[in-house]
Structure formats: structure tokens, C-alpha cells
C-alpha positions as CSV (number, residue, x, y, z in Angstrom):
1,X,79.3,-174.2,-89.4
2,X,80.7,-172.6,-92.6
3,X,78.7,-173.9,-95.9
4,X,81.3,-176.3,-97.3
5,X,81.8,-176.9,-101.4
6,X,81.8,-180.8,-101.2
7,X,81.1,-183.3,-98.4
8,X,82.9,-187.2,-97.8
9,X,85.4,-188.6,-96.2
10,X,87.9,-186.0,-98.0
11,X,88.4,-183.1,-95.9
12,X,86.6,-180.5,-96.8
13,X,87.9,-177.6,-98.4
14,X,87.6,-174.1,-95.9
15,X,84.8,-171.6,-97.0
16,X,85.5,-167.9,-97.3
17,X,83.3,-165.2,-95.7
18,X,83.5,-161.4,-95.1
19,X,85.2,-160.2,-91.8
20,X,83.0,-157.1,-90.7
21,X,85.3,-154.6,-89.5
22,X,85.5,-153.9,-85.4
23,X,84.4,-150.1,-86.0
24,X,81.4,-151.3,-86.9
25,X,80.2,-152.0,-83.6
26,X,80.5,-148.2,-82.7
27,X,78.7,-146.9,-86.0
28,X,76.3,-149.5,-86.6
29,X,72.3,-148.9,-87.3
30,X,70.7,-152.3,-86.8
31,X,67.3,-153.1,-87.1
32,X,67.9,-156.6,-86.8
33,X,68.9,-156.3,-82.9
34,X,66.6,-153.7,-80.5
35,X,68.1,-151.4,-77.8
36,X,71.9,-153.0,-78.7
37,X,73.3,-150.8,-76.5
38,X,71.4,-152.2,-73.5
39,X,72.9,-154.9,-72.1
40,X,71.0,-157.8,-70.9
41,X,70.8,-158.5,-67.3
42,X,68.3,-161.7,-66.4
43,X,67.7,-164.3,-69.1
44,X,64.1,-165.0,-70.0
45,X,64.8,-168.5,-69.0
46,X,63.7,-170.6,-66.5
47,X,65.4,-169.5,-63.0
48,X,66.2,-173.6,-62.0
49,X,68.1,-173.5,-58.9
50,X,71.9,-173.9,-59.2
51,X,72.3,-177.4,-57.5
52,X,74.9,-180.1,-58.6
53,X,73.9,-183.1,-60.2
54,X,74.7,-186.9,-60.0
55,X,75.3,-187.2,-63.5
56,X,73.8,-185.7,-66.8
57,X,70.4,-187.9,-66.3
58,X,69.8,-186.2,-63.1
59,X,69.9,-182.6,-64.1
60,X,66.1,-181.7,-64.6
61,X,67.3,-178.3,-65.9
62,X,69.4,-179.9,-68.7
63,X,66.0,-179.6,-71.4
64,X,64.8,-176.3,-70.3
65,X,68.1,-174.5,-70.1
66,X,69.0,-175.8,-74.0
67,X,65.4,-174.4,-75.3
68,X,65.7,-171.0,-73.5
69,X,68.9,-170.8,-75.6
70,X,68.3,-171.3,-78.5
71,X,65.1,-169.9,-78.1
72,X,66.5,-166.3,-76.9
73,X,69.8,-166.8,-80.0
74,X,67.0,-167.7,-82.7
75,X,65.3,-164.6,-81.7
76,X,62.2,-166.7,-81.0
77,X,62.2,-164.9,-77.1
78,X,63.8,-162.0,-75.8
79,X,67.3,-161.4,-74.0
80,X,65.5,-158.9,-72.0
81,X,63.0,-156.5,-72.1
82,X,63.2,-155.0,-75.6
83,X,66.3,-156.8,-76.7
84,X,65.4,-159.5,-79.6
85,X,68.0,-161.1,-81.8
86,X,67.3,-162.1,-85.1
87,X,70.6,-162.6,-87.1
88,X,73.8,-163.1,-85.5
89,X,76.5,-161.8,-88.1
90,X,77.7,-158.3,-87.8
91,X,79.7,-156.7,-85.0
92,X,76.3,-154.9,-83.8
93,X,74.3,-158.4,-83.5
94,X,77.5,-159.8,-82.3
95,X,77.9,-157.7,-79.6
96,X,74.4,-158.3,-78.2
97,X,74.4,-161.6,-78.4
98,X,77.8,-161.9,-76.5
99,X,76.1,-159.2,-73.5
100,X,73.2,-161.6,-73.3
101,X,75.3,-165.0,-73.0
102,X,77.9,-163.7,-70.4
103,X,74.7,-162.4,-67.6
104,X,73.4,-166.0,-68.7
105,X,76.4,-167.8,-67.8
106,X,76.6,-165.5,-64.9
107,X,73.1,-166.4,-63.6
108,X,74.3,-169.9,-64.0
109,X,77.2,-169.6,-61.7
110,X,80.0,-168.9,-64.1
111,X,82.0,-166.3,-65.2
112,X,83.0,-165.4,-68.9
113,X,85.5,-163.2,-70.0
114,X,85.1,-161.3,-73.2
115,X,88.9,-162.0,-75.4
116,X,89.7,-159.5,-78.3
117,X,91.8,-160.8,-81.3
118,X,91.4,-157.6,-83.5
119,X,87.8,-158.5,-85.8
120,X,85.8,-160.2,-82.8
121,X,85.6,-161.6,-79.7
122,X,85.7,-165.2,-78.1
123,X,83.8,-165.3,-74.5
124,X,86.4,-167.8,-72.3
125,X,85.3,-169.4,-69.2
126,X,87.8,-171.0,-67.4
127,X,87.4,-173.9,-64.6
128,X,90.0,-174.9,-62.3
129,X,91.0,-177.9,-60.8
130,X,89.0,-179.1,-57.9
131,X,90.6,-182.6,-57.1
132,X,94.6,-183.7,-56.6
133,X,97.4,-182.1,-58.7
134,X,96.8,-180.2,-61.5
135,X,96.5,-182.7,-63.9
136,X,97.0,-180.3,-67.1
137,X,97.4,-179.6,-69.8
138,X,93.7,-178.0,-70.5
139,X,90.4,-179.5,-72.1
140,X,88.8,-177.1,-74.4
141,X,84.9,-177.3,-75.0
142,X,83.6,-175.1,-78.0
143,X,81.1,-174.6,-80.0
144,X,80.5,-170.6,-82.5
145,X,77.5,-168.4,-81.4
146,X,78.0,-165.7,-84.5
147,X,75.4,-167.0,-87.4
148,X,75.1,-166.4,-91.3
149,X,73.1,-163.3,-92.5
150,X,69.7,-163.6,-92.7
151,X,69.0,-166.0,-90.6
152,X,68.0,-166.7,-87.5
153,X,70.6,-169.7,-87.1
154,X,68.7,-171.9,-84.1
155,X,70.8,-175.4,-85.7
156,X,73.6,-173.5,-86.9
157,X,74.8,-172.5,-84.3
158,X,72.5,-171.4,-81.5
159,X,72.3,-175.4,-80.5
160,X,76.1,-175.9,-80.1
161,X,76.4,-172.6,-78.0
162,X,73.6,-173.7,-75.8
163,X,75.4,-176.9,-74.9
164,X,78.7,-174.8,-74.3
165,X,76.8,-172.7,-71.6
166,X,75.0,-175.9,-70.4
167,X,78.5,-177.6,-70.0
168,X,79.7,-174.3,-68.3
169,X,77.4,-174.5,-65.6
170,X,77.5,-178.6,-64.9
171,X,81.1,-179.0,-65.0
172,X,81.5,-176.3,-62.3
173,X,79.5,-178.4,-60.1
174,X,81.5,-181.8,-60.9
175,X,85.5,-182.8,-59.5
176,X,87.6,-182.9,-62.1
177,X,91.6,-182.9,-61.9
178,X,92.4,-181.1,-65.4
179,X,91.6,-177.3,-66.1
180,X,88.8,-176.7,-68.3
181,X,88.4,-173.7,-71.0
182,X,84.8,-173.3,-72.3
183,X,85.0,-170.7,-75.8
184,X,82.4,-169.7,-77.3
185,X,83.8,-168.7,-80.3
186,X,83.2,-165.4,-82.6
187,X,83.3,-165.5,-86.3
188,X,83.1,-168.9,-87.2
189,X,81.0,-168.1,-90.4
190,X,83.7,-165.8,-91.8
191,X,86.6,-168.8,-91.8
192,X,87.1,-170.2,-88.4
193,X,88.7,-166.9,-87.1
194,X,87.7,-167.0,-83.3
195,X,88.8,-170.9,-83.1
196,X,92.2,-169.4,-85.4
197,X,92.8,-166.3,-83.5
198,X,92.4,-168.9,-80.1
199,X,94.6,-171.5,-81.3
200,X,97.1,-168.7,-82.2
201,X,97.4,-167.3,-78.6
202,X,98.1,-170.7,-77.3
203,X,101.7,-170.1,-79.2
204,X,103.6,-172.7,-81.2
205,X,104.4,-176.0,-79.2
206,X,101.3,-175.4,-77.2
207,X,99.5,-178.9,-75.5
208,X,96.2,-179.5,-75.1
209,X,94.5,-182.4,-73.3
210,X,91.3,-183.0,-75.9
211,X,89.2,-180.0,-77.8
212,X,85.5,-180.9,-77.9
213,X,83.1,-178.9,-80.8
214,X,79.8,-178.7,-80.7
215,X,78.1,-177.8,-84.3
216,X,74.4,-177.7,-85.1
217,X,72.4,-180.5,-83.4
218,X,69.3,-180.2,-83.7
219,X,67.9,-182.5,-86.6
220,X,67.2,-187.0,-86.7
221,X,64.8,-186.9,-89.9
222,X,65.0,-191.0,-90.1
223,X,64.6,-190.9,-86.3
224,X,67.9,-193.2,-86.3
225,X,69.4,-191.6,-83.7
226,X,72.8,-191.7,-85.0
227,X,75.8,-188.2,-84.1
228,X,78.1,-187.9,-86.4
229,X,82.2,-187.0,-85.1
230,X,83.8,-184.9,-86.9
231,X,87.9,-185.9,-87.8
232,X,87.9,-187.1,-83.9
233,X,91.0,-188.5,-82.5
234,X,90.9,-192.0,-81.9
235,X,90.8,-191.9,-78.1
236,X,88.0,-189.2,-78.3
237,X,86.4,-191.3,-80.6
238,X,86.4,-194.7,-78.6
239,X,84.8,-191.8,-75.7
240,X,81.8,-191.2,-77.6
241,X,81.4,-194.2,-79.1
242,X,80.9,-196.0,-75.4
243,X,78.7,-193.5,-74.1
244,X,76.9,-193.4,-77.5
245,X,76.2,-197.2,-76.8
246,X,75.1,-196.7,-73.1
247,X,72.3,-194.6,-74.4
248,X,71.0,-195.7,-77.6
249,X,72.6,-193.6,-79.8
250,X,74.6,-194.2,-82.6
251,X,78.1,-193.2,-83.9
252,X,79.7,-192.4,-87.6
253,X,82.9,-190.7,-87.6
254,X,83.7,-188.8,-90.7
255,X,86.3,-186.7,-91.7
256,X,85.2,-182.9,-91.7
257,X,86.6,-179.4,-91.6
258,X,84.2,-176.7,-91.8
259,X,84.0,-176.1,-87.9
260,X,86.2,-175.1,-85.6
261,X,87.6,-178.3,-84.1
262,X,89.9,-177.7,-87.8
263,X,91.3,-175.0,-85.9
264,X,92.9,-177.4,-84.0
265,X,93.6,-180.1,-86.2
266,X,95.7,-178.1,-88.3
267,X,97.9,-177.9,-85.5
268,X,98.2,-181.5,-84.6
269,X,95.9,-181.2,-81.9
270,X,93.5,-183.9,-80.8
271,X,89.9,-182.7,-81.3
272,X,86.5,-183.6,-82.0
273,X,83.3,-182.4,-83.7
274,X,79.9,-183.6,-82.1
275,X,77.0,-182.9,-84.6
276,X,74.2,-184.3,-86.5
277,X,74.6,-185.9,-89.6
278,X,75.8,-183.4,-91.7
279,X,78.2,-185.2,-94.0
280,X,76.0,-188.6,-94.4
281,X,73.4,-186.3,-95.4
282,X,70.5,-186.7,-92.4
283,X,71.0,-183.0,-91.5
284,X,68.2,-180.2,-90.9
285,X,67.1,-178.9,-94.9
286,X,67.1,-175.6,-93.1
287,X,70.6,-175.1,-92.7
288,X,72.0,-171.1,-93.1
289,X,68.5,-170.4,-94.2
290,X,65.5,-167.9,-93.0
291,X,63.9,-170.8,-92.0
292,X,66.6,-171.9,-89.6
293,X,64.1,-171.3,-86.7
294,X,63.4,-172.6,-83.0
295,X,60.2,-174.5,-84.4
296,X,62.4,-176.8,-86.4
297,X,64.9,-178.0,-83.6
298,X,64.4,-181.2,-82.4
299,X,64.6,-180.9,-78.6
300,X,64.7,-184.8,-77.7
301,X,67.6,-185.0,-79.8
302,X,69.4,-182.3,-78.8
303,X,68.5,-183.2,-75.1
304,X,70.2,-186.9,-75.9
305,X,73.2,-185.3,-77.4
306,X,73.8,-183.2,-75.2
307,X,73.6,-185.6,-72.3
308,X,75.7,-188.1,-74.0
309,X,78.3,-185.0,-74.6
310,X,78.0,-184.3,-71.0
311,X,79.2,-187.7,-70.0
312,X,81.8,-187.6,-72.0
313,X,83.2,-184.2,-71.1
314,X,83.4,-185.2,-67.1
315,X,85.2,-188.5,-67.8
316,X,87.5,-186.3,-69.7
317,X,88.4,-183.7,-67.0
318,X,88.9,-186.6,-64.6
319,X,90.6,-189.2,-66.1
């Protein structure tokens, strides 16, 4: 998420950042990324079969899927052979990092499609119907896989991305009756321009069913168990807040707009940000830092958030 000036109930005021420029990609020198220009083929993940599961307690492959994530965005394990991230902010890193997350949501069943808006690229998967009429108009699921320079961004946001592909490969499994678009936006850092450039193309008067964000989970220092929503709509909230209950967790809505469910808002659309406690203040103390590593995520939290999100995101698309 973009480092905001003040936090509270008041929404936050936008934080600037530099856009790289796109012809950077072509003349970059990058140390921070090896062999950029070879494009990832297997994940180093684990290779769990593609099988549909009964609901987001089922799925074995929920925990390991998350960690080989954020473990291969963090830098903390390959892409492939020779092909280590370690910052996720110019168009160079960028561009490897997208490479490696469309062969992994290929190896996971789904495919993304790489969208220009000029300075970046969103990756868009889109899931059709599978039950009864189309019951449109679309759920969007997001969450930013660019980071801040000089860091290796695991919470921020190598955490949300990983549930984006991990919700990319249940929901193709699962009926719904509403189309689904899955972004994994670019350039969230520099001033919400992916989630912008996105809303944009939609065109004025554009509809949306719901857009769920997913922004840096990964920290519970009092061990409360508690997600914080960010500006949610009130039916979205009342969503979370059930399956929040059903599992132990707990709920604090605040209002927030440093991510790019603000995207959204700004245009009237209902929307929601899922991520820890950023606002009320129990949030990782490694946030946009060098220390923003793989060994400070808190997998059992993630792993419950993630679950609970899960829930959420197939009543959605079916009801």
C-alpha cells in the first residue's frame, strides 16, 4: 500500500510516487532482478494437484501455495533457475515479476492476460459463468504485486498478490453465476495507477457487482486475531463480518484510502479492503522497509485470512 501522511477514520490523503517510464523496460541494467529477460516457466512451488475443493478448509494446498508466493515475490526463493527478485519497483523488476506470476497462474489452471495502460501493466484473469444466466455485472478481486524500492515487500504486497492467484485458482474450480475479474494490479506504490488506469477502461456509468482488495496481511503482534476493512460497503461488510465470526476472527472497519479499493470508491463503486491492522495500529513494524522479508510474515494468519476471504469471495459470485 502507498505510505499514507496520517491514519483514522478520516480518509486518508493519496501519497505521491514516481511513475518509471515504459522505455525503461527495454534499456534497463538491473542487478536487483537476474536473467530478466528469461521468462519463468515452472514455479519453485509445490506441484499440488489441481483438484476442486469443498470449501476453503478443504484445500490442503491453500498454506503451501501462499508461502511459495511470497516466498518467490520477497526474493526469499527463485522464479526459476537463475531468476531471483528482490525489489519490485521499476519497469525491469516489474516485468519479471509479472513473467513469473502469469506461468504460475498458468500452472494453476488459469490464464492471465497482460493489459497495457501506457506506464504499466495490470495482469486480468477473467472467469465466466458456470451456473444459470449470467448473473452480471462482474466481481472484481485485487490486490498490487509492484513494491517500494528497496525492499523486498513480502507484507506489502507480495501477501495480497498471493491470495489474488490463490483465489484465481479456487474459484475456477467453484459454480458461480456472476463473472469474475481477478487484477493484479501494477503501480500501486506510485498513486493507485493500475487500479486508476482499470477503473478508467470500465468507462463512465460502468457497474460492478463488489470489488474485493487484498493489502498486506501478514502481521497479529497481540495475537488478537482481528482484519481490518477498509471503507467497505455495508453489504460487503456484514460478508466479512459473518464469516469473520464463523472462524474466530475478528472485524474493525475503518475508513482508508491508500490502496486500490479507493480506485473504486472514488467512483461510487462498492468495494472493500481486507488487511491487517494497519490503521488501529497492530500492523507489521516492517512495513516498505529492507526488512520487509519472508521471515517476518505470519503464515497462520495469513492462512486464516485468506480462508475467511475465500468464503467470502464464493458466496459473492453465487449469490
Amino acid at each position: 500500500m502507498r505510505r499514507a501522511a496520517a491514519i483514522g477514520w478520516v480518509l486518508l490523503a493519496a501519497c505521491s510516487g514516481d511513475v518509471d517510464d515504459p522505455a525503461a523496460r527495454d534499456a534497463a541494467t538491473d542487478d536487483s532482478v537476474s536473467a530478466v529477460d528469461a521468462a519463468p516457466v515452472d514455479s519453485a512451488g509445490p506441484d499440488a494437484p489441481l483438484i476442486e475443493c469443498a470449501s476453503p478448509d478443504d484445500c490442503a494446498w491453500i498454506d503451501a501455495e501462499l508461502h511459495t508466493i511470497v516466498a518467490v515475490l520477497s526474493g526469499a526463493q527463485e522464479a526459476s533457475p537463475g531468476v531471483t527478485f528482490t525489489q519490485r519497483s521499476t519497469a525491469a523488476q516489474r516485468q519479471a515479476v509479472r513473467d513469473y506470476l502469469v506461468a504460475e497462474l498458468a500452472r494453476n489452471g488459469v490464464t492471465a492476460v497482460p493489459t497495457s495502460y501506457g506506464t504499466g501493466l495490470n495482469l486480468v484473469v477473467h472467469l465466466a459463468p458456470t451456473t444459470g444466466p449470467d448473473q452480471g455485472p462482474p466481481m472484481i478481486v485485487g490486490g498490487h504485486f509492484d513494491g517500494v524500492a528497496n525492499s523486498p515487500a513480502a507484507a506489502d504486497n507480495a501477501t495480497g498478490a498471493a491470495v489474488v492467484v490463490v483465489a484465481a485458482r479456487y474459484l475456477s474450480h467453484r459454480p458461480r453465476n456472476r463473472p469474475i475479474d481477478l487484477v493484479l494490479f501494477d503501480q500501486e506504490e506510485a498513486g493507485l495507477i493500475g487500479s486508476g488506469a482499470y477503473v478508467a477502461a470500465m468507462g463512465p456509468g460502468a457497474v460492478i457487482h463488489s470489488m474485493h482488495n487484498f493489502d498486506m496481511i501478514s502481521f497479529d503482534g497481540d495475537g488478537d486475531r482481528v482484519v481490518e476493512l477498509w471503507s467497505p460497503a455495508p453489504r460487503l461488510e456484514a460478508m466479512y463480518r459473518a464469516e469473520a465470526g464463523r472462524r474466530g476472527l475478528g472485524i474493525v472497519a475503518v475508513r482508508f484510502g491508500s490502496s486500490d479499493h479507493q480506485s473504486f470508491v472514488e467512483r461510487g463503486l462498492p468495494a472493500v479492503g481486507v488487511c491487517e491492522e494497519f490503521v488501529s495500529g497492530d500492523h507489521t513494524p516492517h512495513y516498505h522497509q529492507v526488512t520487509d522479508t519472508l521471515d517476518k510474515v505470519d503464515f497462520a494468519y495469513l492462512g486464516a485470512v485468506a480462508r475467511m476471504g475465500l468464503a467470502v469471495l464464493e458466496d459473492d459470485a453465487t449469490n
